[in-house]
C-alpha positions in Angstrom: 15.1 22.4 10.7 11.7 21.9 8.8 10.2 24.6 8.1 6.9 23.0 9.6 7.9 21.5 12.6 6.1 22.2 16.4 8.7 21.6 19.3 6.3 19.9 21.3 2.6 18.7 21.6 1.3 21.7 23.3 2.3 24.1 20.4 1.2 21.8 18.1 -2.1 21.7 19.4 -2.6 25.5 20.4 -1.5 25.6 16.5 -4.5 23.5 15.8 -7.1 24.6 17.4 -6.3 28.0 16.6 -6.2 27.3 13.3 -9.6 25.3 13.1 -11.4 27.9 15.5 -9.7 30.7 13.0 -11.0 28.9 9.4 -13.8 27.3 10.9 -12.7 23.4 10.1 -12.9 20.5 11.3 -9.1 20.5 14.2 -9.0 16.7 12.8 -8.7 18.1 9.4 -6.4 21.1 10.2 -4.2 18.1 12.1 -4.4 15.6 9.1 -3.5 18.3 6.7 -0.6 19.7 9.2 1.1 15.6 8.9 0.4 15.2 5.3 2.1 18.7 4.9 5.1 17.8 7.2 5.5 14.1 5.4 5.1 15.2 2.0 7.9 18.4 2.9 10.3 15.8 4.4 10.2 12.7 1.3 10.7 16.2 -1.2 13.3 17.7 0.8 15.0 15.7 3.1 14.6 12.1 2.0 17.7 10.6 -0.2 15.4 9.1 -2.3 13.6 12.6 -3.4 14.0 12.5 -7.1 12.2 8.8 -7.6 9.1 9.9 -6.1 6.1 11.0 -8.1 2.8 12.1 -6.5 -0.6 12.7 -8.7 -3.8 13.6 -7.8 -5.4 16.2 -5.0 -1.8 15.6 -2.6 0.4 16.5 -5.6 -2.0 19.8 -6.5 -2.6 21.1 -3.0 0.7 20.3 -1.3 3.2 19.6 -4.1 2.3 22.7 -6.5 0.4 25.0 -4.1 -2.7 24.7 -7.0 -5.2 23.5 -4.3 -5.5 26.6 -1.6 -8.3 25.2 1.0 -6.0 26.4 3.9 -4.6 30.0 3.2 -4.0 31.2 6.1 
């Protein structure tokens, strides 16, 4: 199971609003950053194709290589 998965809507947004209320963002951010997160663990993980991808940029740094922390929690 992904490590960052909600079982259903509910949790997810409890999750997010807890999180924004918490860090004092934007919950549309906190959500946007919760999918990019999720995507981004599933085509590195999960995905067959895994090893052809290559990411660069603010995605790569923040999600990819943890060198971006806006969202420690």
């Amino acid at each position: 199971m992904n490590k960052f998965y909600v079982e259903n809507k509910e949790d997810l947004r409890v999750l997010i609003v807890n999180t924004a209320r918490k860090k004092n963002i934007s919950e549309a951010v906190i959500e946007k950053d919760y999918w990019v997160t999720f995507i981004l663990d599933y085509l590195f993980n999960e995905n067959k194709w895994k090893e052809y991808f290559t990411f660069k940029g603010g995605t790569s740094l923040s999600k990819c290589f943890g060198l971006i922390e806006r969202f420690v929690l």
